[in-house]
C-alpha positions as CSV (number, residue, x, y, z in Angstrom):
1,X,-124.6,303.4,51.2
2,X,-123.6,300.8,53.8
3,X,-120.0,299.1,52.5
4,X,-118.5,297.5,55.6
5,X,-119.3,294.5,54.0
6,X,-117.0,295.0,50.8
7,X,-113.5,293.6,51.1
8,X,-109.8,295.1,51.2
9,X,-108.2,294.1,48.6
10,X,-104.6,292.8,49.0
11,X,-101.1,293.5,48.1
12,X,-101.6,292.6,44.0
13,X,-105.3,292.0,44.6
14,X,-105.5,295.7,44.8
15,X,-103.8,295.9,41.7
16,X,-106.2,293.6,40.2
17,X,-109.4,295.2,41.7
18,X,-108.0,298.9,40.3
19,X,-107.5,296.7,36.8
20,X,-111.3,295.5,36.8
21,X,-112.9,298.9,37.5
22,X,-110.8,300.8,35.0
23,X,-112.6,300.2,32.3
24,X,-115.9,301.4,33.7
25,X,-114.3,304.5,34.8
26,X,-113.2,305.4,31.7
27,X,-117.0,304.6,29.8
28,X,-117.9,306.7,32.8
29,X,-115.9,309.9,32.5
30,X,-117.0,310.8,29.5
31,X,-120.2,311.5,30.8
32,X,-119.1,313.6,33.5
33,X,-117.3,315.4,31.1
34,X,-120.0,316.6,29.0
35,X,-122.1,317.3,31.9
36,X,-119.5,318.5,34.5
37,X,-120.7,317.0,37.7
38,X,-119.1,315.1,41.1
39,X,-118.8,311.4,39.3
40,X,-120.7,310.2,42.0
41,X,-120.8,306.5,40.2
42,X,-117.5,306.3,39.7
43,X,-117.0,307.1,43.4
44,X,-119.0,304.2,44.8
45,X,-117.2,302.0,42.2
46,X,-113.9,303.0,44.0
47,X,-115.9,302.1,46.9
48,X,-117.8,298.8,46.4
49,X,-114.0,297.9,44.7
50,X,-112.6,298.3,48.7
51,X,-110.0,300.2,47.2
52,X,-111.6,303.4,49.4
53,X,-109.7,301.6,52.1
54,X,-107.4,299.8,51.0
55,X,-104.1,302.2,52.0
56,X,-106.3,303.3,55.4
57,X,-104.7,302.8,58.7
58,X,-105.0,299.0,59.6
59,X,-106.8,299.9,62.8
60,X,-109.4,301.8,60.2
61,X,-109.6,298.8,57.8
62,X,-106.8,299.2,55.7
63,X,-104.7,296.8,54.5
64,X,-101.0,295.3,55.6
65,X,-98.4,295.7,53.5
66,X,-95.4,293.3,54.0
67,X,-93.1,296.6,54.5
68,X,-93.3,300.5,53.1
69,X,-91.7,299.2,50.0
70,X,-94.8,297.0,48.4
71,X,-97.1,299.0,50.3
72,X,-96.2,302.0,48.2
73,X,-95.6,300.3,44.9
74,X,-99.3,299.1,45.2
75,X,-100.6,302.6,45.6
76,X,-98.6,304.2,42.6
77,X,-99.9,300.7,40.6
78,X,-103.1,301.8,42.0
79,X,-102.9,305.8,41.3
80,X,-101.8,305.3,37.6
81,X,-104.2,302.8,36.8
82,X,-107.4,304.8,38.1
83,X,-105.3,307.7,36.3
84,X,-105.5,305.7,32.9
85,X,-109.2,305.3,32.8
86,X,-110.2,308.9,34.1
87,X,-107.9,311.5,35.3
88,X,-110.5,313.8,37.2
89,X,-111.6,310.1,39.2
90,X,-107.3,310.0,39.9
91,X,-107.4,313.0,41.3
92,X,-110.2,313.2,43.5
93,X,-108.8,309.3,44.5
94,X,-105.5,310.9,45.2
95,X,-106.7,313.3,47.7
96,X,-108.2,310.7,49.9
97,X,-104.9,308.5,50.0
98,X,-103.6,311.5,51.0
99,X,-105.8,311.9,53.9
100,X,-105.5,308.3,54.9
101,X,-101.7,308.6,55.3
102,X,-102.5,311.8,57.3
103,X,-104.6,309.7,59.1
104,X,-102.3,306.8,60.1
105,X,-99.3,309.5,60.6
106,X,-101.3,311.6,63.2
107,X,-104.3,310.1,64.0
108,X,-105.8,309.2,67.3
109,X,-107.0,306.0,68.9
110,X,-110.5,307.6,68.6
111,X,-110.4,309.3,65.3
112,X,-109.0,305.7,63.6
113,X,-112.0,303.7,65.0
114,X,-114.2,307.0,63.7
115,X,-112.6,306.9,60.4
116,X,-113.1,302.6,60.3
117,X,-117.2,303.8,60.8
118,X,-116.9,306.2,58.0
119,X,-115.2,303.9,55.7
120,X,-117.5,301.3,55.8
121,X,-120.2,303.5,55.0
122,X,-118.3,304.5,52.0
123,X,-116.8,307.8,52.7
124,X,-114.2,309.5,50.4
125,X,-112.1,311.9,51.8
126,X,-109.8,315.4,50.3
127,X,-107.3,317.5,51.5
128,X,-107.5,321.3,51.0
129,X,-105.0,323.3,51.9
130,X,-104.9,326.6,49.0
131,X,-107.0,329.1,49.7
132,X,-107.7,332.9,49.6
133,X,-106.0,335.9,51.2
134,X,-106.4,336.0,54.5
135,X,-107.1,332.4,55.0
136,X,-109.0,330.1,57.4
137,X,-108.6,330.3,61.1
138,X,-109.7,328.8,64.1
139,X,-111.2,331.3,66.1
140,X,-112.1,331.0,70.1
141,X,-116.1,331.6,70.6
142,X,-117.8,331.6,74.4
143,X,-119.3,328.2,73.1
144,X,-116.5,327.1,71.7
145,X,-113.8,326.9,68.7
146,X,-114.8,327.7,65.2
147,X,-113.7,328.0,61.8
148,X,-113.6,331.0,60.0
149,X,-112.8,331.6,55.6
150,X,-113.1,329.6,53.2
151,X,-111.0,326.9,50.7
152,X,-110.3,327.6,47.2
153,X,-109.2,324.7,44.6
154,X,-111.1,322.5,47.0
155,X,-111.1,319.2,45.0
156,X,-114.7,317.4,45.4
157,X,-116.2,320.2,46.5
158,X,-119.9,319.4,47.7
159,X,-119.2,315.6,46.6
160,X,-117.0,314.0,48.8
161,X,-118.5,313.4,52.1
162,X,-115.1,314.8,54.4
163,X,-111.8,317.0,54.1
164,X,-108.7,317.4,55.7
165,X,-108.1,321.3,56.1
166,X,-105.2,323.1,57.0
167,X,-106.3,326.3,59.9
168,X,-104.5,328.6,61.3
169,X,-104.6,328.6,65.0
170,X,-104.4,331.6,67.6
171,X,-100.8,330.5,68.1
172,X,-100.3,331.0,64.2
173,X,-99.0,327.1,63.2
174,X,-101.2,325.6,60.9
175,X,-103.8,322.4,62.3
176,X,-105.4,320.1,60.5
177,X,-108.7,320.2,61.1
178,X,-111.4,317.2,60.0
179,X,-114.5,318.4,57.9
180,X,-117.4,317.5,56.6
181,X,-117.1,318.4,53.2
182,X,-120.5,317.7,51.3
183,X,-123.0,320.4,52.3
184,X,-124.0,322.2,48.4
185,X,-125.1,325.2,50.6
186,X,-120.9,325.7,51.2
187,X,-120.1,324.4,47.8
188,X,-119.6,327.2,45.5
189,X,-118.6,325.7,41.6
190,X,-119.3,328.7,39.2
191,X,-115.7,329.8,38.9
192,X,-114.7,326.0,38.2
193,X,-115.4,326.2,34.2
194,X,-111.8,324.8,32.6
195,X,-111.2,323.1,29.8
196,X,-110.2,319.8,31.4
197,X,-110.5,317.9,35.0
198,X,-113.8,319.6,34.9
199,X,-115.4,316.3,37.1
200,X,-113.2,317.1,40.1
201,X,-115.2,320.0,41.1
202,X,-112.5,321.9,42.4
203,X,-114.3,325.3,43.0
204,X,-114.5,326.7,46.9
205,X,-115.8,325.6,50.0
206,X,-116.8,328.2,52.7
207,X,-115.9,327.2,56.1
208,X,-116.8,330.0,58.2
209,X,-119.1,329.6,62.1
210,X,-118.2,325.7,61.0
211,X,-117.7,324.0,64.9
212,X,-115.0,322.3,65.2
213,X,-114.6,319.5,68.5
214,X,-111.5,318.3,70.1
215,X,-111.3,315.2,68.2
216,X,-112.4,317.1,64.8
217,X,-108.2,317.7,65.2
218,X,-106.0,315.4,63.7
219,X,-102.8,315.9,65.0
220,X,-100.6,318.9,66.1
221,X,-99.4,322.7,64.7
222,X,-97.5,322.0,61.7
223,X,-97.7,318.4,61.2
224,X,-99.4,318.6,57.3
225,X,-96.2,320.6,56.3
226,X,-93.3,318.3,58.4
227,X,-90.7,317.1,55.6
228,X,-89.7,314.4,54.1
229,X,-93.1,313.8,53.7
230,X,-94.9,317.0,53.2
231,X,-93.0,317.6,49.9
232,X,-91.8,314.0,48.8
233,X,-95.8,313.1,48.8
234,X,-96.2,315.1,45.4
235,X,-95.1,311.6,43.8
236,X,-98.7,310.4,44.2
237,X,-100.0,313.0,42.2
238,X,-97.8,312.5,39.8
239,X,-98.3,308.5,39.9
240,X,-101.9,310.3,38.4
241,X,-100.3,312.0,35.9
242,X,-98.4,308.8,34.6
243,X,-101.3,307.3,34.3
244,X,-103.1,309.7,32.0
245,X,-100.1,310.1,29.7
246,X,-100.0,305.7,29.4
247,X,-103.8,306.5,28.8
248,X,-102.8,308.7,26.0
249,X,-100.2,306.4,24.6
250,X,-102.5,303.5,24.2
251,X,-104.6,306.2,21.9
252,X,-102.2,306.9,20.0
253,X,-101.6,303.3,19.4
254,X,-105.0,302.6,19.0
255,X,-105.9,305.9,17.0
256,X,-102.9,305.0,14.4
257,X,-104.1,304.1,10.9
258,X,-102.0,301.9,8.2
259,X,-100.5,304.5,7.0
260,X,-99.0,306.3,9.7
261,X,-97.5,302.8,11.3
262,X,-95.9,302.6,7.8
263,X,-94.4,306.3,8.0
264,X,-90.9,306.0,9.8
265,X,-91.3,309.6,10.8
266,X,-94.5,308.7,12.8
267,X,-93.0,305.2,14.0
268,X,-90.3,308.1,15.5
269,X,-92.6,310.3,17.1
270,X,-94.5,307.0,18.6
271,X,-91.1,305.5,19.9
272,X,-90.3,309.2,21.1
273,X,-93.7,308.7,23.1
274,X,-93.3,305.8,24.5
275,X,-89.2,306.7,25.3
276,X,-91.2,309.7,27.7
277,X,-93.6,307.5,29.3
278,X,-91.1,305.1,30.3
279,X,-88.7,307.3,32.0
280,X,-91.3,309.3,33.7
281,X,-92.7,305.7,35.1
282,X,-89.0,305.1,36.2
283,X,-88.8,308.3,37.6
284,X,-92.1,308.3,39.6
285,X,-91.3,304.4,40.7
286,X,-88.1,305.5,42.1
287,X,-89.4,308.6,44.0
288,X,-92.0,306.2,45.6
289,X,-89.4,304.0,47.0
290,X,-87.7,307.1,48.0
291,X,-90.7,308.4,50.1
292,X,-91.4,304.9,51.5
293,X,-88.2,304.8,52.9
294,X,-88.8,308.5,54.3
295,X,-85.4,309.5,52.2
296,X,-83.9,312.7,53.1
297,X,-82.9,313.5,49.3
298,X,-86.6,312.4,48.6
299,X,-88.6,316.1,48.4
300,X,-85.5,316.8,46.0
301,X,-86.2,313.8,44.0
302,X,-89.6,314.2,44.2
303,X,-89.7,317.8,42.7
304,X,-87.3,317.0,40.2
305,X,-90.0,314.3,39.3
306,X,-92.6,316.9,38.8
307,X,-90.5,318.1,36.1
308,X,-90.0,315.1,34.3
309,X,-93.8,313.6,34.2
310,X,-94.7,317.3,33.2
311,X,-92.3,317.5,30.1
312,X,-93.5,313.6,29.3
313,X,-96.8,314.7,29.3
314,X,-96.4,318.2,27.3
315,X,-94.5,315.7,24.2
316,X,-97.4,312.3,24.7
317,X,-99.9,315.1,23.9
318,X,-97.8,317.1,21.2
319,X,-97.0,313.4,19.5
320,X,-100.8,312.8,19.8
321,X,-101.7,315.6,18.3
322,X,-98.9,315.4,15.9
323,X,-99.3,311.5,14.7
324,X,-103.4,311.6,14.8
325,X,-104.4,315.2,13.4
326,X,-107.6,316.6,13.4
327,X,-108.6,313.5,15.5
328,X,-107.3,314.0,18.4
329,X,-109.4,317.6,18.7
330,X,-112.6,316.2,18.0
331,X,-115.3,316.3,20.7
332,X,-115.9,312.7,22.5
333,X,-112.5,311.1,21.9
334,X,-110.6,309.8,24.7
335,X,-107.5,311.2,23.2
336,X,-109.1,314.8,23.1
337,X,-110.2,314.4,26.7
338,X,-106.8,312.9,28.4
339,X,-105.4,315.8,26.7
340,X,-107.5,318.7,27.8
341,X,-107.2,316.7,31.4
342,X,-103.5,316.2,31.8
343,X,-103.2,319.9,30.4
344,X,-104.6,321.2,33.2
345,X,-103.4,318.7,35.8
346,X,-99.7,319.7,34.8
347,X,-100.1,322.7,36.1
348,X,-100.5,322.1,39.6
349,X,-98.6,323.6,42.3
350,X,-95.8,325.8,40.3
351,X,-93.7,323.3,38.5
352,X,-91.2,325.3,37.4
353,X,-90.5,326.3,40.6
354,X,-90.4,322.5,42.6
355,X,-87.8,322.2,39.5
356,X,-85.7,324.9,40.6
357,X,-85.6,323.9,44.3
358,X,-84.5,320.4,43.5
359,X,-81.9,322.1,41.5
360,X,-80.7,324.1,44.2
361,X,-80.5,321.2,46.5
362,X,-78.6,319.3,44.4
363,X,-76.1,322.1,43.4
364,X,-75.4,322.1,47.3
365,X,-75.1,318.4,47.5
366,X,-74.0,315.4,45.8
367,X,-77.1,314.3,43.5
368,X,-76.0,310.5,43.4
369,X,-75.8,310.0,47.2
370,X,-73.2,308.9,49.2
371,X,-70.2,306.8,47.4
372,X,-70.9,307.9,44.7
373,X,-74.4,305.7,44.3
374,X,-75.6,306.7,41.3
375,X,-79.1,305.7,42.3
């Protein structure tokens, strides 16, 4: 699929392209739902949309931002809408802004105009970094340097074309290394059979006697993990997140007959609801601006973050399941599915534990910054 010729959109335009697709996103994750598969079509609306490129490096395509400041409250805009309509699409979405930033961090003058080729022909990247005991490794051959093990929780799987992989070199730092990521033959899904994202694919993806070129490395030993931005980027999954619980408020709203609007204890546990959703968004808005501005009390902030979208979400789905009944568990309802999705999506990555480190960081420090400045 040839898509040079789709635009970027701009600034709000994004905004407005994200709003136009959403709906179609949503009609189509319920179908890959039911029949667990890569949502290929809701891919390539992404992609006909532009919105594939729209936070690539400008030299790849992407768009200009005024400053860091709009540029990042477009993406979490972006995130939370495509989050509304289908959390499994948000997360697979997710992964490639991540790999764009990677790319406009540490990419070369060659591997942007390669990336600007692949974008136009509609290619979605992921990042994988998890995997299994003892890891992958890049591994010095007579012909060459290959890869060797395998990625597990690898998020599109067999379905997106490319993937940013963390190796670990001979001299032990860890390289990102540029994949293709869409051969079935590497794919393996079986063990990928959970109650919610189940459209993300995220099973494993073996990488071993893969060949890996010069330019296949995107830039040096330890550059995926370098702070602020390593840890202060968890805000964009959690812009996701957000989304999917505003998802599940409008359900509620919707899903709420006569006589529940006229019970004050439900009108409670609605305005409790919408009290979460609110702070989380004013949480998650804040950490962007924090990571845009490459804040050194951001990875704090941002962990802290993960906290507070993951109790908002645990109390939208308890008020849903609490104010609709036996309706929000039945089979083909978008409340039942945001809920089984954002279940699972909460648990990414140990939150309890991102908790406890921002705690730690702020019992050594001044949480309201310098002054005094509350925020």
């Amino acid at each position: 699929m040839t898509l040079a010729s789709a635009s970027v959109p701009t600034g709000p335009d994004c905004v407005a392209a994200a709003m136009g697709i959403a709906e179609n996103l949503a009609e189509l994750g319920a179908r890959y739902d039911a029949a667990p598969v890569y949502p290929a079509d809701s891919i390539a609306q992404i992609a006909r949309a532009g919105l594939h490129r729209t936070f690539a490096p400008v030299a790849s395509g992407g768009q200009p931002f005024r400053d860091d400041d709009q540029r990042h409250l477009a993406m979490l805009d972006v995130l939370r809408i495509i989050g509304r309509a289908d959390l499994s699409v948000g997360r697979l979405y997710e992964g490639h802004v991540n790999a764009m930033l990677l790319f406009g961090w540490y990419g070369s003058t060659v591997q942007l105009h390669a990336l600007k080729g692949a974008l136009g022909a509609g290619a979605i990247y992921g990042v994988w970094a998890t995997e299994p005991l003892p890891g992958v490794a890049i591994l010095e051959t007579q012909s060459g340097y290959v890869l060797e093990g395998a990625k597990s929780f690898a998020t599109g799987a067999g379905g997106n074309s490319h993937a940013l992989i963390t190796a670990r070199r001979p001299d032990g730092d860890a390289q990102l290394v540029i994949v293709r990521a869409d051969d079935p033959e590497r794919a393996d899904l079986s063990q990928w059979r959970v109650r919610g994202m189940r459209a993300t694919g995220s099973g494993s993806y073996a990488l071993d006697g893969l060949a890996i070129a010069p330019e296949d490395r995107l830039g040096e030993g330890g550059d995926y993990h370098r702070d602020p931005r390593f840890t202060a980027g968890a805000w964009r999954f959690t812009a996701v997140q957000l989304g999917g619980i505003e998802g599940l408020l409008t359900e509620i709203r919707k899903a709420m007959r006569p006589a529940a609007r006229e019970d004050p204890v439900q009108r409670a546990r609605f305005a409790d609801a919408v009290a979460s959703a609110r702070t989380a968004y004013l949480w998650v808005r804040e950490c962007a601006l924090r990571a845009a501005s490459q804040d050194p009390d951001g990875p704090a902030f941002a962990q802290m973050t993960r906290g507070i979208v993951e109790r908002a979400g645990l109390d939208v789905i308890e008020a849903a399941a609490r104010i609709t009944g036996t309706y929000s568990a039945l089979d083909g309802t978008r409340i039942d599915k945001i809920s089984r999705d954002l279940s699972l999506y909460l648990r990414q990555a140990g939150p309890d534990y991102a908790r406890d480190c921002a705690a730690q960081a702020w019992l050594e420090r001044d949480p309201w910054g310098p002054a005094d400045r509350l925020w």
